[in-house]
KOLLOMAR-86833 format. One record per residue (C-alpha): z, y, x. Coordinates in nm, 4 decimals, padded with zeros to 6 digits, m for minus. Each point is the difference from the previous one (the first is absolute). Last residue first. Example, Ala and Ser with C-alpha at 12.3 -4.5 7.8 and 13.67 -1.06 7.14 Angstrom:
BEGIN
SITE / pz / py / px
SITE / 00.7140 / m00.1060 / 01.3670
SITE / 00.0660 / m00.3440 / m00.1370
//
This chain:
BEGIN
SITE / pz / py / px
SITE / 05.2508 / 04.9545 / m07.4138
SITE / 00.1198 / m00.1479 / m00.3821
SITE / m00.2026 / m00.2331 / m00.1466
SITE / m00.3229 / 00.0263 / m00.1939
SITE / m00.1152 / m00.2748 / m00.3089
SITE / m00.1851 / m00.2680 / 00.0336
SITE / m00.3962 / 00.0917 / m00.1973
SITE / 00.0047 / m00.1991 / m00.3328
SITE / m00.3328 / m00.1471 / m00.1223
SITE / 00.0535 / 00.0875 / m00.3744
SITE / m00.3555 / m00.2723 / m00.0342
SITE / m00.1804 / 00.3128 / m00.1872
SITE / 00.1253 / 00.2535 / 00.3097
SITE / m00.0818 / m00.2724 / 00.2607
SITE / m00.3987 / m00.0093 / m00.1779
SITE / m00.0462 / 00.3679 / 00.0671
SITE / 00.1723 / 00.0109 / 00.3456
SITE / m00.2075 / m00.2495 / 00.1106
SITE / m00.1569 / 00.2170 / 00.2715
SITE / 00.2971 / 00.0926 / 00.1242
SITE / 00.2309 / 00.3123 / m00.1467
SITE / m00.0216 / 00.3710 / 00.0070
SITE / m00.2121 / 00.2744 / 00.1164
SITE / m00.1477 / 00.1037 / m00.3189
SITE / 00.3803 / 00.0433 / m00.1179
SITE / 00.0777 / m00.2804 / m00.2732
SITE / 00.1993 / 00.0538 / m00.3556
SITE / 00.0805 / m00.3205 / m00.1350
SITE / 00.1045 / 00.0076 / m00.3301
SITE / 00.1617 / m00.2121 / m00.2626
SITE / 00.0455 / 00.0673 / m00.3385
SITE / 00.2859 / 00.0232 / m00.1764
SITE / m00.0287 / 00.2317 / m00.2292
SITE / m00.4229 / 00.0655 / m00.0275
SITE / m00.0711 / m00.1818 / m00.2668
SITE / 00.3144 / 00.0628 / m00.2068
SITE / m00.1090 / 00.3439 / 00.0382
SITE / 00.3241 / 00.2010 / 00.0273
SITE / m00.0212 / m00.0366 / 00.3746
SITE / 00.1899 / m00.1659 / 00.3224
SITE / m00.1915 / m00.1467 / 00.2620
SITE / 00.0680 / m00.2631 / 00.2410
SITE / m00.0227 / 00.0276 / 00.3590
SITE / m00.1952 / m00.2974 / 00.2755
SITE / 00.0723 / 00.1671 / 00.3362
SITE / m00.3211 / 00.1743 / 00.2106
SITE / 00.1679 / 00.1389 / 00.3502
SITE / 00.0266 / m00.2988 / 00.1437
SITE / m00.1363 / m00.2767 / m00.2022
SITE / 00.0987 / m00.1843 / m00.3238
SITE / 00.3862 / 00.1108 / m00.0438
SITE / 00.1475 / m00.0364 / m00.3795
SITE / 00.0820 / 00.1820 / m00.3097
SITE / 00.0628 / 00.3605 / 00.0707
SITE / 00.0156 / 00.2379 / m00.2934
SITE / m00.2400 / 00.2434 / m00.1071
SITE / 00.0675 / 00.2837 / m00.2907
SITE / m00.1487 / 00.1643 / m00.2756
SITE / m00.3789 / m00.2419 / m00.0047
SITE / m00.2662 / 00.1756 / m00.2386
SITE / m00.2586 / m00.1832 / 00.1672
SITE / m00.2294 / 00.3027 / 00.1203
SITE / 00.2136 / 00.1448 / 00.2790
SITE / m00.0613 / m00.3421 / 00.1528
SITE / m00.3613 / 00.1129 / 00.0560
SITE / 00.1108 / 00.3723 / 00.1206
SITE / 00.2289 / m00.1560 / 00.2916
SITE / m00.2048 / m00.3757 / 00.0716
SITE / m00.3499 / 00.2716 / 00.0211
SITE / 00.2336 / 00.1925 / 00.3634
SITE / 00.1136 / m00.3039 / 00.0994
SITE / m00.2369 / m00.2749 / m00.0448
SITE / 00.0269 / m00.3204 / m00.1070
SITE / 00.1582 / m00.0780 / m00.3394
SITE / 00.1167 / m00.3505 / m00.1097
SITE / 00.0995 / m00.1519 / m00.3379
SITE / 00.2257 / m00.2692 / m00.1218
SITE / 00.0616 / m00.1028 / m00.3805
SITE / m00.3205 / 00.0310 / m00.1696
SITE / 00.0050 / 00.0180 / m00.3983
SITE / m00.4065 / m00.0518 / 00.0542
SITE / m00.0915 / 00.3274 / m00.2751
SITE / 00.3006 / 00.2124 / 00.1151
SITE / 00.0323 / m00.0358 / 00.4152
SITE / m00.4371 / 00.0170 / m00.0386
SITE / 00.0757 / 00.3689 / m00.1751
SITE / 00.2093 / 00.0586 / 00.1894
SITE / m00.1898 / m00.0934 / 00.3190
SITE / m00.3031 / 00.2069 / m00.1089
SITE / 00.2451 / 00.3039 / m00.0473
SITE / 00.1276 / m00.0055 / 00.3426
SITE / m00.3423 / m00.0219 / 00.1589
SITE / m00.1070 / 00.3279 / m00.1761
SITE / 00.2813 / 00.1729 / 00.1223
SITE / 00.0065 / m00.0883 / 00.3180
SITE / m00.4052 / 00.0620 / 00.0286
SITE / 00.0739 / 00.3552 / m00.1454
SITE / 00.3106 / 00.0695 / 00.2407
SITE / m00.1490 / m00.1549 / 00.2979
SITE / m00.3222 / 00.1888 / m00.0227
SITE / m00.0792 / 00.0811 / 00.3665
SITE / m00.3695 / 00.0993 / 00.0469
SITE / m00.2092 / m00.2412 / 00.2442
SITE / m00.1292 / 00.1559 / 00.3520
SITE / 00.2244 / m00.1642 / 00.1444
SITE / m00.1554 / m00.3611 / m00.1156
SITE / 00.2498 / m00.2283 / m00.1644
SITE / 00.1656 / m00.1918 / 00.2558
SITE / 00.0432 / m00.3833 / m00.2120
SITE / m00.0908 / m00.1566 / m00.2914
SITE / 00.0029 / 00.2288 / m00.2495
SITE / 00.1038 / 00.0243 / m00.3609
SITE / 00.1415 / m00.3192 / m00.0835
SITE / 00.0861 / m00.1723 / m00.2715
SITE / 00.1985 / m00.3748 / 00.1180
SITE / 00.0278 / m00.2739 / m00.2866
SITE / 00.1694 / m00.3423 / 00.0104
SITE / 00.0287 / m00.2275 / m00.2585
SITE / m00.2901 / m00.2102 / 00.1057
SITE / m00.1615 / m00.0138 / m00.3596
SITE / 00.2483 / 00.2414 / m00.2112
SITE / 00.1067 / 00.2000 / 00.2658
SITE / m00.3780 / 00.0750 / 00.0849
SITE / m00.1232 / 00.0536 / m00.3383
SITE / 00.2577 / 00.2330 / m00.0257
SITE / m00.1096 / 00.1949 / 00.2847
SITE / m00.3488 / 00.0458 / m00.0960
SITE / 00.0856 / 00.1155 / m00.3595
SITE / 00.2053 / 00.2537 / 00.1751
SITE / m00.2264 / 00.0946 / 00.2652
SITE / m00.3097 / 00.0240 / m00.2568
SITE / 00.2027 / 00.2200 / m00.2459
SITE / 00.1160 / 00.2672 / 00.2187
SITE / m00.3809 / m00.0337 / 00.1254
SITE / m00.1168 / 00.0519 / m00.3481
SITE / 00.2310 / 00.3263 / m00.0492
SITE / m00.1353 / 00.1582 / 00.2749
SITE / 00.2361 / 00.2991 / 00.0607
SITE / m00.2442 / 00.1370 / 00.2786
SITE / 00.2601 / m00.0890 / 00.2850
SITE / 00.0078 / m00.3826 / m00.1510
SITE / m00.4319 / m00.0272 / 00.0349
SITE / 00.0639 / 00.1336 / 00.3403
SITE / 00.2536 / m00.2270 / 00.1046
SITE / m00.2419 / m00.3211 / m00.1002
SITE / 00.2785 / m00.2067 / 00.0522
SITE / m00.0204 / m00.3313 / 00.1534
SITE / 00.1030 / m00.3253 / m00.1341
SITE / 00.1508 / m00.2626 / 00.1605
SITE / 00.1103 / m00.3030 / m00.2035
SITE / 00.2805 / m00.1503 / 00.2440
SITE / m00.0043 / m00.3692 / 00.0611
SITE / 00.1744 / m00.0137 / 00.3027
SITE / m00.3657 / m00.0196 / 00.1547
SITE / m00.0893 / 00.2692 / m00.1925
SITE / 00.2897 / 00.2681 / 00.1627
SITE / m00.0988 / m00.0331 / 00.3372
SITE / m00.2315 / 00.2670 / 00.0244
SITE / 00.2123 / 00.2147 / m00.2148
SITE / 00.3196 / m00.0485 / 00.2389
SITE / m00.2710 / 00.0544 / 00.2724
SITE / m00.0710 / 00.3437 / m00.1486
SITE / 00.4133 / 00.0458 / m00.0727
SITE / 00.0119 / 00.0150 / 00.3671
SITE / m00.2787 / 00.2469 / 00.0615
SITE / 00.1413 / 00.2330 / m00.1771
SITE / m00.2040 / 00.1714 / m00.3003
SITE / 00.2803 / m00.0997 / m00.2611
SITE / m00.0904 / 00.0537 / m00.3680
SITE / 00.1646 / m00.3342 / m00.0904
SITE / 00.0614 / m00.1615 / m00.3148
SITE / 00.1380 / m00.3433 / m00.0223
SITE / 00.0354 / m00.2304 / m00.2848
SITE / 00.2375 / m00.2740 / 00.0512
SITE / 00.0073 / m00.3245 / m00.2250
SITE / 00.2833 / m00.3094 / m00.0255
SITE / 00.2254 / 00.1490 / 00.2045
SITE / 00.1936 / m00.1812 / 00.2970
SITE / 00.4156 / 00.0791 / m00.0402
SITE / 00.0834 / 00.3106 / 00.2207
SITE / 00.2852 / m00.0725 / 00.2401
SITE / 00.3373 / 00.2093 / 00.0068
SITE / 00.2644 / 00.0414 / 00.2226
SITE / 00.1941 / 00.3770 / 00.0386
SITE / 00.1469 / 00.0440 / 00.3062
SITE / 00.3167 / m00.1226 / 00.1854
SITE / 00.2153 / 00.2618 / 00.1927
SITE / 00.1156 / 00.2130 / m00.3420
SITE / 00.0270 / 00.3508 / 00.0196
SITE / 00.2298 / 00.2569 / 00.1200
SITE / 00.0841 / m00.1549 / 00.2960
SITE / m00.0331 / 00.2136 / 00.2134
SITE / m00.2505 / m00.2604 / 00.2137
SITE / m00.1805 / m00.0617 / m00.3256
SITE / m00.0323 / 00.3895 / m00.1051
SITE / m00.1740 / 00.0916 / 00.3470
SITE / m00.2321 / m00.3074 / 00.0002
SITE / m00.0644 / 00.0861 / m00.3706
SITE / m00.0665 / 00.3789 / 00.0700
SITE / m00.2633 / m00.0956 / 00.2996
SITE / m00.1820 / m00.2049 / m00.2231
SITE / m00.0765 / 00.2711 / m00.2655
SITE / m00.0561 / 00.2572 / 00.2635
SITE / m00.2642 / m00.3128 / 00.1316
SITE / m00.1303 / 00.0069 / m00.3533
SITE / m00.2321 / 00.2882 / 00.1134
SITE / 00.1024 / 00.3739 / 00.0852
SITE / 00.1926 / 00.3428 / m00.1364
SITE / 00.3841 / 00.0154 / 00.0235
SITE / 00.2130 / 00.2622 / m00.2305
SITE / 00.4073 / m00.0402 / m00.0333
SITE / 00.0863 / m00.0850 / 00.3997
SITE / 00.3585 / m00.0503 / m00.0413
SITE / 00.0407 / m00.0170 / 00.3766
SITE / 00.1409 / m00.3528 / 00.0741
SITE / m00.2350 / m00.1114 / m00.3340
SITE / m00.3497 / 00.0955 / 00.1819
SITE / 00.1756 / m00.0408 / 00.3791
SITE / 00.0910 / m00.3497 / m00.0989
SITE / m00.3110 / m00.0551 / m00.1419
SITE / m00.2052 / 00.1289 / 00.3155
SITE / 00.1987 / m00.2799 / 00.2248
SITE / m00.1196 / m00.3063 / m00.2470
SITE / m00.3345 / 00.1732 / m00.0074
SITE / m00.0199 / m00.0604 / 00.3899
SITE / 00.1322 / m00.3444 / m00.0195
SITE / m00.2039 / m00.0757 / m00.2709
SITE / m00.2991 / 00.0187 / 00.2691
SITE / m00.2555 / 00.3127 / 00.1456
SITE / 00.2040 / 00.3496 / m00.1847
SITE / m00.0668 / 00.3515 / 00.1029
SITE / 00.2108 / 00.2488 / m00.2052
SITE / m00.1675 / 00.3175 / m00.1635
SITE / 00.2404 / 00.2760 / m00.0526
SITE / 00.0119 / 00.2727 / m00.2456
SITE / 00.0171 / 00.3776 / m00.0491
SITE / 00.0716 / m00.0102 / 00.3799
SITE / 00.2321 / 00.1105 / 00.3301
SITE / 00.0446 / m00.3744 / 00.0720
SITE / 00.3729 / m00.0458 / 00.1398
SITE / 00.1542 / m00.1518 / m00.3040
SITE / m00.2533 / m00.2244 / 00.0030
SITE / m00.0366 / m00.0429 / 00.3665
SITE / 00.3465 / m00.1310 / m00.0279
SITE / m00.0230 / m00.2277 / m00.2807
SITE / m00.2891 / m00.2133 / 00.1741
SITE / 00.1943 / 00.0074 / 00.3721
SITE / 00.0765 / m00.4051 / 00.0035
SITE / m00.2065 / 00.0047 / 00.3008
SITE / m00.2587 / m00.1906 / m00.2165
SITE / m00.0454 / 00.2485 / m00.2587
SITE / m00.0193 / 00.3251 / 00.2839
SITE / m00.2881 / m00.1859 / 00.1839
SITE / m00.1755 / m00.1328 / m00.2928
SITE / m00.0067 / 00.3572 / m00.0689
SITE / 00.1669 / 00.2825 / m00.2742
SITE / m00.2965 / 00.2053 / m00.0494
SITE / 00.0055 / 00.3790 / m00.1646
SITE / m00.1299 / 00.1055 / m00.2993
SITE / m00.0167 / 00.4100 / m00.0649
SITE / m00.1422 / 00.0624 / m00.3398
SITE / m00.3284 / 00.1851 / m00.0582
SITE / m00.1635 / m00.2936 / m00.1998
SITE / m00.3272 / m00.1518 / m00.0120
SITE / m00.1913 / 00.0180 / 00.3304
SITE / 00.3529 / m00.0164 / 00.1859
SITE / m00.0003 / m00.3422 / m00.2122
SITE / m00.2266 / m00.1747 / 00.2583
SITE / 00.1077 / 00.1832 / 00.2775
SITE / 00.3625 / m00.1193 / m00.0636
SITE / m00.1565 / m00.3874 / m00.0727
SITE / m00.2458 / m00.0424 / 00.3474
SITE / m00.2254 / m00.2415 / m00.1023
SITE / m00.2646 / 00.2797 / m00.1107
SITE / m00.2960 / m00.0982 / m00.2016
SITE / 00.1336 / m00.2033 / m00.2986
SITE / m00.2873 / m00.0005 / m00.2667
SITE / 00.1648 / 00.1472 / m00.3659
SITE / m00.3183 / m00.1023 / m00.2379
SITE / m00.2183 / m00.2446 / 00.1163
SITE / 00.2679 / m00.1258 / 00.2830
SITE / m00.1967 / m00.0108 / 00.2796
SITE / 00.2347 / 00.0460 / 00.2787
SITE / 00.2115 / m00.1956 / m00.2904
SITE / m00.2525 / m00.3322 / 00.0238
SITE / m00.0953 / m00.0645 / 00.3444
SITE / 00.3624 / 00.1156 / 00.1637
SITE / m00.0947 / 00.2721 / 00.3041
SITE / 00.1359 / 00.2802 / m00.1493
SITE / 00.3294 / m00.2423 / m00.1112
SITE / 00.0221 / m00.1080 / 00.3414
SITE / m00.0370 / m00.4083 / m00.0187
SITE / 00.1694 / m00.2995 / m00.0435
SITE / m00.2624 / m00.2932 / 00.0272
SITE / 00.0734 / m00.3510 / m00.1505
SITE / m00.1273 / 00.1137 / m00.3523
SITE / 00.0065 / 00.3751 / m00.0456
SITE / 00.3465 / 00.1534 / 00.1451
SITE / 00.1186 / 00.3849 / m00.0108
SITE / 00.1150 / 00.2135 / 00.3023
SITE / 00.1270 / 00.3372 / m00.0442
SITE / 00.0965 / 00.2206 / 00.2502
SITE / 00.3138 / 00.2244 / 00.0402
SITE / 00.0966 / m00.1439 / 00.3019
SITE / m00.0282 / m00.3629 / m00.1542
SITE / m00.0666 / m00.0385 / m00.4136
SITE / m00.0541 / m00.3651 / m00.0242
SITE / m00.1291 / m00.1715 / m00.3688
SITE / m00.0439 / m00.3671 / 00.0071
SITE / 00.1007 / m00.0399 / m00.3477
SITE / 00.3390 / m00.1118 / 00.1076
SITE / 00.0252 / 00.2412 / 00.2627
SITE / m00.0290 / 00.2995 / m00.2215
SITE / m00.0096 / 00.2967 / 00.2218
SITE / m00.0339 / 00.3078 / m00.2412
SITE / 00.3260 / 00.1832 / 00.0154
SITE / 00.0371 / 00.3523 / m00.0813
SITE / 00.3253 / 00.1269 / m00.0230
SITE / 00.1004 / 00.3894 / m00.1934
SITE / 00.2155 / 00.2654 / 00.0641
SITE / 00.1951 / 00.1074 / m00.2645
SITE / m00.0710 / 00.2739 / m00.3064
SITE / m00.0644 / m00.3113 / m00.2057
SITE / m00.2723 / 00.1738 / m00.2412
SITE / m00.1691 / 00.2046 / 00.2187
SITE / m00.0110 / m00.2347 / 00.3044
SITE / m00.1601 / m00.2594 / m00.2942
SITE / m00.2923 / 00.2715 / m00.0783
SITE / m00.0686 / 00.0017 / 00.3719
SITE / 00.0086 / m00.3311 / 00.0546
SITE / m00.2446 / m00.0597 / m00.2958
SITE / m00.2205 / 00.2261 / 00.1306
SITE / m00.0202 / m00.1083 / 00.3532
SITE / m00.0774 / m00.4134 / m00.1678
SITE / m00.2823 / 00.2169 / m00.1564
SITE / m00.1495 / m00.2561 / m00.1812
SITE / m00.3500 / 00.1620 / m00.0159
SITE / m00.0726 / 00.3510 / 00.1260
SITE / 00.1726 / 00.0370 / 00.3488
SITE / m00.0661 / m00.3604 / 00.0718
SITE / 00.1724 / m00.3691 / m00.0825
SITE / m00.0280 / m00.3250 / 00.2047
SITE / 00.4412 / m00.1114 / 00.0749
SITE / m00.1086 / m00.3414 / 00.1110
SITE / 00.3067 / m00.1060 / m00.1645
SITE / m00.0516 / 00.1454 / m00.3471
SITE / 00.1830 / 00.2529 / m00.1020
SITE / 00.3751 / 00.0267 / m00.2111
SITE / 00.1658 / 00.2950 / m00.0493
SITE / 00.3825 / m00.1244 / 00.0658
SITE / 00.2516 / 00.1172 / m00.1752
SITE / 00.3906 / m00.0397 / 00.1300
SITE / 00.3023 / m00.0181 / m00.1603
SITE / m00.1726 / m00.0110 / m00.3226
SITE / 00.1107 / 00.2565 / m00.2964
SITE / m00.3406 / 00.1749 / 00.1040
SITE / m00.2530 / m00.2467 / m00.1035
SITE / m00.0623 / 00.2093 / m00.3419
SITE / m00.0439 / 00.3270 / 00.2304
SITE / m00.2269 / m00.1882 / 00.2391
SITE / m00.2484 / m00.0742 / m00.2789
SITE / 00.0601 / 00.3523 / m00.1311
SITE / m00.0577 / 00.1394 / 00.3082
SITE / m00.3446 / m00.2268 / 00.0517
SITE / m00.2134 / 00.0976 / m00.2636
SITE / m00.1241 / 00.3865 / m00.0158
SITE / 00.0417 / 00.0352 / 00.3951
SITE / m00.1549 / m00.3582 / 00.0147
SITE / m00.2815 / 00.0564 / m00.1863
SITE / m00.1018 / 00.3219 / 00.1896
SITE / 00.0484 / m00.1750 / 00.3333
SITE / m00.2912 / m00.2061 / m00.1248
SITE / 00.0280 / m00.3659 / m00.1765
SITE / m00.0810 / m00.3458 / 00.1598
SITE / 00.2585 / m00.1404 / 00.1679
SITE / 00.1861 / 00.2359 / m00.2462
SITE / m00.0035 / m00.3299 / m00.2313
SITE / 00.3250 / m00.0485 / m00.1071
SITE / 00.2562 / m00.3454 / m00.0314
SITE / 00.3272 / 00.1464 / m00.1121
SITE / 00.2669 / m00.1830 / 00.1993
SITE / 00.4036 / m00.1190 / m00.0630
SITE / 00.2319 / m00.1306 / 00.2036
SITE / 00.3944 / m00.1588 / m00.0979
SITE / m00.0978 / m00.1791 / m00.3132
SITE / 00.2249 / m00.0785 / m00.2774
SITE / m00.1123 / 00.2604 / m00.2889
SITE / m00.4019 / m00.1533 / 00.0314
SITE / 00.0204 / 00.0563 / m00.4228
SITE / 00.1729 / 00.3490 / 00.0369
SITE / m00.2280 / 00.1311 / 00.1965
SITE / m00.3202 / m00.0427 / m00.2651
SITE / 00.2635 / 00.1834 / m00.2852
SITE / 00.0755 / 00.3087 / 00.2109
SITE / m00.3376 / 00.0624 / 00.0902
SITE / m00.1489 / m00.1102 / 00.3122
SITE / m00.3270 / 00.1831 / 00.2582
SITE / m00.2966 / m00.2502 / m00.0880
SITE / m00.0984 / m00.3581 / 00.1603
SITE / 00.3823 / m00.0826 / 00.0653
SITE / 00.0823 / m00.2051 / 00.2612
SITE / 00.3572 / m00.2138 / 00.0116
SITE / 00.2548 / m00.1036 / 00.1992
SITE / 00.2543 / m00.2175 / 00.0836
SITE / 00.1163 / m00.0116 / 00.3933
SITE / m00.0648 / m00.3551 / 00.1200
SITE / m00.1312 / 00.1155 / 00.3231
SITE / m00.2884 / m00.2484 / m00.0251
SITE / m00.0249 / 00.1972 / m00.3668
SITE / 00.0150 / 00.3477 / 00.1594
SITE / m00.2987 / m00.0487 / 00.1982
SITE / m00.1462 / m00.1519 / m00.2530
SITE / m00.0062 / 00.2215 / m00.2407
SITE / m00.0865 / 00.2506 / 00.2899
SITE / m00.3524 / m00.1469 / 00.0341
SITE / m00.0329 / 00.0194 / m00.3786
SITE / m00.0191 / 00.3382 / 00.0395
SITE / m00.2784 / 00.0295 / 00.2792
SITE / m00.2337 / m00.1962 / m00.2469
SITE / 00.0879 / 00.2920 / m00.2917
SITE / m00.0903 / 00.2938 / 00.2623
SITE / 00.2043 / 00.2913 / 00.1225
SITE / 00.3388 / m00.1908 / m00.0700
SITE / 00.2914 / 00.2504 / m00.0959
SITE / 00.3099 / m00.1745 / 00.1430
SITE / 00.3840 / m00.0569 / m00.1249
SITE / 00.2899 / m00.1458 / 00.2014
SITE / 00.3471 / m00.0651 / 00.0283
SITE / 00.0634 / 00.0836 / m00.4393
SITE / 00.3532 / 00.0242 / m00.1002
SITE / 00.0824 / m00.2638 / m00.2828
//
């Protein structure tokens, strides 16, 4: 079966976000957590999309220039690829070069490219070129936002997106406006735009609704953005008629025990922490420095701590800050990731747990690195943005395990406890 739709996710918690994108769209799919062989592609045979979660969130232009054609050259066969960022779009000239990765995908599609980063259901608004992000009640400009304008490693100074990647790539990006969407003019003022690629405003599904038709109208082969490209291809593909109208419909059953593991410094998953021990959570913080230095007692502490904690309250949350780390403070994503990721499999093996959650995007990418999981599958919707998926792996420990993989900014502050209860979030409708 042809393949609609492939994507490259910069980040593991950004990948998931797709998953269920394509789920309410009820287009199969499936994410793999390394570029697939032969033999891993033939066992997801049936599905129409498929993703390889990455981590170039947090890699140089370097990385990506040695990585990234030969992630977009095994998502090729797709009608259209999609490199997938996250929605409030933070990245800089030296880390997560969203620039770079345009530039490498220009190469290798020979086609001028979308961008699309409004994401309405995530309460993500691109308008006149500028981005506008939500954090609780408040919607905000992203330079102005009080977590990604100080994002400790990739802080979002500049709303306006075409400035924003003229720092990081030489291409010519033009705007196509709320004006030009809503006067029915979108696929005009793409053909008309005199670019390397074109960034479309977008405020409500109406306005990704009218991008989608010029994405698929026009062939587009390359598009760079959040899950509202994603969106914007099922509204498209629905009113074609090329995919089913009703979407997939799933609910999580309650688990018995969740661990969760968060390396999040937003201020949302801080009162997520704060609230945890009244749901009954264990909460135990990190010493981060001990885990930098390789400390093999404090690898030992957390996981001894943890278990204790599923197996007296059955709920566990490791944490390694709780809240806005200081600017001042060195980023070590990667190394805290890593070392976060192998705590929780080694807690995943010893307690036989069933349901785990990771917090954080850029330590969620390099800690789920460490389970050994092939491929991710969506299972069922929790909140917006962070869907319950279920993990596929030789390790009989691992296969079938179920994730949630949460954004800092994501969820209430009983998100913890709704993701052990399989608290179902309704699904989206059409605009």
């Amino acid at each position: 079966m042809s393949l609609l739709y492939a994507f490259y996710g910069d980040d593991f918690t950004g990948s998931t976000d797709v998953l269920e994108q394509l789920a309410e769209g009820g287009v199969p799919s499936v994410l793999f957590l390394r570029a697939p062989d032969a033999a891993l592609r033939a066992r997801f045979a049936d599905v129409r999309a498929i993703g390889i979660a990455g981590d170039s969130r947090s890699r140089s232009p370097a990385w990506m220039d040695a990585h990234l054609p030969a992630a977009f050259g095994a998502l090729g066969e797709a009608a259209i690829v999609h490199y997938k960022t996250c929605s409030t779009f933070d990245s800089s000239p030296d880390i997560g070069s969203i620039g770079r990765a345009l530039d490498i995908g220009l190469r290798r599609f020979e086609a001028r490219a979308a961008i699309l980063v409004g994401a309405p259901h995530l309460r993500r608004y691109v308008a006149f070129g500028n981005l506008f992000a939500a954090a609780g009640e408040e919607v905000y400009r992203i330079d102005r936002h009080p977590t990604m304008s100080r994002h400790p490693v990739t802080p979002m100074h500049e709303p306006d997106l075409i400035r924003h990647l003229g720092a990081q790539t030489d291409a010519r990006i033009a705007l196509v406006s709320l004006e030009a969407i809503r006067a029915g003019r979108a696929g005009e003022a793409f053909d008309a735009a005199e670019a390397d690629a074109v960034l479309f405003d977008g405020l409500s599904m109406d306005d990704l609704a009218a991008t989608g038709g010029v994405l698929t109208g026009r062939g587009v082969r390359f598009a760079v953005g959040s899950s509202g490209v994603t969106r914007a291809l099922v509204l498209a593909w629905r009113a074609a008629g090329r995919i089913a109208q009703a979407p997939a419909e799933a609910r999580a059953a309650e688990a018995d025990r969740l661990l969760v593991v968060s390396g999040s410094c937003s201020p949302v998953t801080a009162r997520q922490i704060a609230r945890a021990p009244a749901s009954g959570f264990a909460a135990i913080a990190a010493d981060v420095g001990a885990l930098l230095e390789g400390s093999s007692a404090e690898v030992a502490r957390l996981a001894d701590a943890a278990l204790a904690g599923l197996a007296h309250g059955r709920r566990a949350v490791i944490h390694s800050a709780e809240g806005p780390l200081d600017p001042a403070a060195p980023a070590a994503g990667e190394k805290l990731g890593e070392a976060l990721g192998r705590i929780a499999l080694d807690v995943v093996r010893r307690a036989g747990l069933k349901r785990l959650l990771f917090a954080g995007g850029d330590t969620s990418s390099h800690g789920v690195a460490q389970l050994g999981i092939d491929a991710l599958t969506w299972a069922a919707a929790i909140e917006r943005g962070a869907p319950l998926v279920r993990a596929h792996a030789e390790d009989p420990a691992i296969d079938g395990l179920e994730l949630v993989l949460k954004g800092g900014q994501m969820g209430g502050e009983d998100f913890f406890e709704a993701v052990r209860q399989g608290r179902s979030a309704p699904l989206a409708d059409a605009p």
